[in-house]
N, C-alpha and C positions, 0 to 999 in steps of 0.2 A: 474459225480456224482452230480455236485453241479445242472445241467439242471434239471437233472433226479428230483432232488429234489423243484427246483423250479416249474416242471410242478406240481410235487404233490400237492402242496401249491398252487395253482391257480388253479385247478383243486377243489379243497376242498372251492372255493369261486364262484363257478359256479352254477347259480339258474335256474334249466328246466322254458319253458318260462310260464306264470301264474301261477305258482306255489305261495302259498301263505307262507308270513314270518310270524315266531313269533312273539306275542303278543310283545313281549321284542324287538326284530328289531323294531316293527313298533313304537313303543314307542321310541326310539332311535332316528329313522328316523326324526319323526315328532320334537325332542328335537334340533336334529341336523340342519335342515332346517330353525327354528324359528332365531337360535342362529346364525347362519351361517353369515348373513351381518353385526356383530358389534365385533366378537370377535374371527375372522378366526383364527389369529396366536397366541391367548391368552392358549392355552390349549397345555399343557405340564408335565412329572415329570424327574425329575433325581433320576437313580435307583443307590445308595449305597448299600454299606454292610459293616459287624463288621469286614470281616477280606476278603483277597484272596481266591477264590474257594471256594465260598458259595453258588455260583448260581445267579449269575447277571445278567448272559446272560441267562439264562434256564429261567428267570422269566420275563426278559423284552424281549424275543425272544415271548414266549406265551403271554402276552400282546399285542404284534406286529401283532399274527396271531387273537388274539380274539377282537381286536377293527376291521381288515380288513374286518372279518366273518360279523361284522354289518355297515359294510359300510361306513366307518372314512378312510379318505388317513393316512396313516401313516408314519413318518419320524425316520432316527433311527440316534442317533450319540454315537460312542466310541470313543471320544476327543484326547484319549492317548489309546494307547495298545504295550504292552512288548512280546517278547515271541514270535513275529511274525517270520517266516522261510521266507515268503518271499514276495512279493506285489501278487502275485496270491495266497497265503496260502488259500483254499476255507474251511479250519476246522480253522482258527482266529474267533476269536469274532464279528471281525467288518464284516467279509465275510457271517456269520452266520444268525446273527442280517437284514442284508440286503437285503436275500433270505424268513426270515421270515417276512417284511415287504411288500416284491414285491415291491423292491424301483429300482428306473432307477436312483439315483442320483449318483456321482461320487465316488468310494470306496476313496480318497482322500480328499472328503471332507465329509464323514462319519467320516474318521478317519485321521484327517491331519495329526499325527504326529503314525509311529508305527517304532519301534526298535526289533532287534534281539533280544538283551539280556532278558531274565526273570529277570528284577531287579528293583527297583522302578524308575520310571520315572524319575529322575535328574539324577539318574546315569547311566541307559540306556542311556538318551541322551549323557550323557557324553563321556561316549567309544567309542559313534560312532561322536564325537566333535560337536556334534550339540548341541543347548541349545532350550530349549521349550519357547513359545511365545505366551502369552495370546492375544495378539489381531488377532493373526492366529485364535485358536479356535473362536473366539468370530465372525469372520468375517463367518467362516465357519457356526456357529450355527445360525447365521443372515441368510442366503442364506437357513439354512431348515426348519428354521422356518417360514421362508416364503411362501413355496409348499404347505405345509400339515397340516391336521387339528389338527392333534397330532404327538406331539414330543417325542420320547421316548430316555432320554442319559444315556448309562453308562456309570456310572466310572471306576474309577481301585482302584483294594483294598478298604483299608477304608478311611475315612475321613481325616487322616493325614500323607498319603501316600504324601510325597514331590514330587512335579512336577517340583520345581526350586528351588533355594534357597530360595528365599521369597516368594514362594507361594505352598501350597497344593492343595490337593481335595475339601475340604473346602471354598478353597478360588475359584474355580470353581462355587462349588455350589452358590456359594453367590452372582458371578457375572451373573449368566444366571438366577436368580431369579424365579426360577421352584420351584414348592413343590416337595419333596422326599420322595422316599419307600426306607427302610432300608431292606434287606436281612442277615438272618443269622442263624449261625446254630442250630438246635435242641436239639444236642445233651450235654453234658457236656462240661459247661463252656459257653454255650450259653446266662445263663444270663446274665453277666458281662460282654461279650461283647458287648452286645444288650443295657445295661443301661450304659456302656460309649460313646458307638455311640450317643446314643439321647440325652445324658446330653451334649454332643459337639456340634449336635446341634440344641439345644437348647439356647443355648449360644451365637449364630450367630441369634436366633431369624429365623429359619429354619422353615416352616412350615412341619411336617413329615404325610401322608395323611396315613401310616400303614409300620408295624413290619411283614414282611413275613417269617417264618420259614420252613427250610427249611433240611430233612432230607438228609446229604451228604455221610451217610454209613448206613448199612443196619443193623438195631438194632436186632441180633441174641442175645442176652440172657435177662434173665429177669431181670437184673440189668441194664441193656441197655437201655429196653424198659419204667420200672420206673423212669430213667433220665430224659425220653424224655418228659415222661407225669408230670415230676415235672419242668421244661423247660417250657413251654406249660402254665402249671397252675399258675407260680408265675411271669410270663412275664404278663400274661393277669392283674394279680391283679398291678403289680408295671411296666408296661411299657407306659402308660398314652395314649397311642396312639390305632387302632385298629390291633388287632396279629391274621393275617389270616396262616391258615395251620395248621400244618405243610404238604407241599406238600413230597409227599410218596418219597424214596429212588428210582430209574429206572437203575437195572442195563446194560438197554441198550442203556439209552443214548447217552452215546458215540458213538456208530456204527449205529443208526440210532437217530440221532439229530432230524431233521426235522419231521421225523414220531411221535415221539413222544413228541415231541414241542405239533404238531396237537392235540393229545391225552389231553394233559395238560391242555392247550388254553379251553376244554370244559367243565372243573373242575367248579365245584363251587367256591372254593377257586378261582381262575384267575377271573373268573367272579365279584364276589365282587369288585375285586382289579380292574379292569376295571371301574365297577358303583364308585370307588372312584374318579377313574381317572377321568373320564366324569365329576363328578362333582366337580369337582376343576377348579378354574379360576382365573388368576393372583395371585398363590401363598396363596387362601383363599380355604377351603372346604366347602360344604355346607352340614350343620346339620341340614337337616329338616327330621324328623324321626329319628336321630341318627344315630351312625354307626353300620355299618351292624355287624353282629352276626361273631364270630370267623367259 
């Protein structure tokens, strides 16, 4: 399965030969080549969220496929991941993640550290008597950020998700000095989680490049759907940052990831969130023209 699906992904990045690119490739192209000899390893984000199973990987997997589509090497890392069955698990995040980049790099050092248990990272490690090691990841994120022209890391959970005793997600983000996309949900209760995440950090002095929302159930009633749209409208007025989406509910996901990663990857929404990424460098965004439209 997981071949099966890496042909399809490579296969969806294959150009007949004179075939002519988009106006928007060729503008990439020409951005990317200029840029290429001063600032190879400088372009990166770390993708958070308000809370577990918001779509981390559903958002930074389409980022992975839609910077490929224009021609960027891409690097992927999931630092920490819980919940793993086993070093071949090909449905983990960090297996995922790395079939949507077409990365040859080591699942080990994608993801140096994964545990069985679904628990937060210090006490996953705990159970299985390991303890977690910042200059592990840090050595690993050295080595891919070295490959590739873009870096793309999850995290796990949210921002205050404990990885040790004295150190969080937070303290992650703070040390790979990447700007971050925040992921979160749509639906009710989305504000408040979406404005404690950025007031955190904010706090750290985080650069946050955008708020992505993100529908994780399928808004059947009409009280549901007014939620979603009062979510949406009062995040855009009081989240300071830019609120792409919210990207649609897919209840196929699951059983066809990759297929519909591709699908995603060609959205408007991913696209912006792409032209953000591109234009960030060392942790600063560039606001020339503003940011793009929700």
């Amino acid at each position: 399965m997981l071949s099966s699906a890496r042909a399809l992904l490579d296969r969806r990045f294959e150009r007949p030969a004179g075939s002519e690119t988009s106006g928007f490739h060729q503008i990439l192209v020409m951005k990317r080549t200029k840029r290429h000899a001063h600032d190879f390893s400088s372009r990166g984000v770390f993708i958070t969220a308000t809370d577990t199973g918001v779509g981390k990987t559903v958002v930074t997997a389409a980022l992975a496929v839609a910077l490929r589509t224009h021609g960027y090497t891409v690097g992927v890392m999931k630092p920490i991941e819980t919940g793993v069955r086993s070093s071949s698990d090909v449905e983990s995040d960090a297996a995922r993640l790395r079939t949507a980049a077409g990365s040859s790099d080591a699942l080990t050092e994608i993801r140096p550290y994964a545990f069985r248990l679904p628990l937060a990272p210090m006490d996953a490690a705990r159970f299985e008597k390991h303890t977690i090691s910042l200059p592990t990841i840090v050595k690993a994120f050295g080595k891919l950020r070295s490959r590739h022209e873009v870096l793309l890391i999850e995290g796990i959970g949210g921002v205050h998700v404990p990885c040790t005793s004295t150190l969080d997600v937070l303290d992650l983000i703070d040390r790979m000095k990447f700007p971050v996309i925040v992921v979160g949900r749509v639906g009710l209760g989305g504000i408040n989680h979406a404005l404690l995440t950025l007031e955190a950090l904010r706090r750290r002095n985080v650069s946050v490049l955008a708020l992505v929302l993100n529908q994780t159930l399928p808004a059947r009633t009409v009280t549901a759907r007014v939620q979603e749209g009062s979510t949406v409208h009062l995040l855009r007025q009081r989240a300071g940052v830019p609120v792409i989406g919210p990207l649609s509910y897919c209840s196929s996901l699951k059983s066809n990831f990759h297929i519909e990663i591709s699908k995603l990857a060609e959205t408007a929404a991913i696209t912006k969130l792409m032209r953000l990424v591109l234009a960030s460098g060392q942790g600063t965004i560039s606001r020339r023209g503003g940011y793009p439209g929700p």
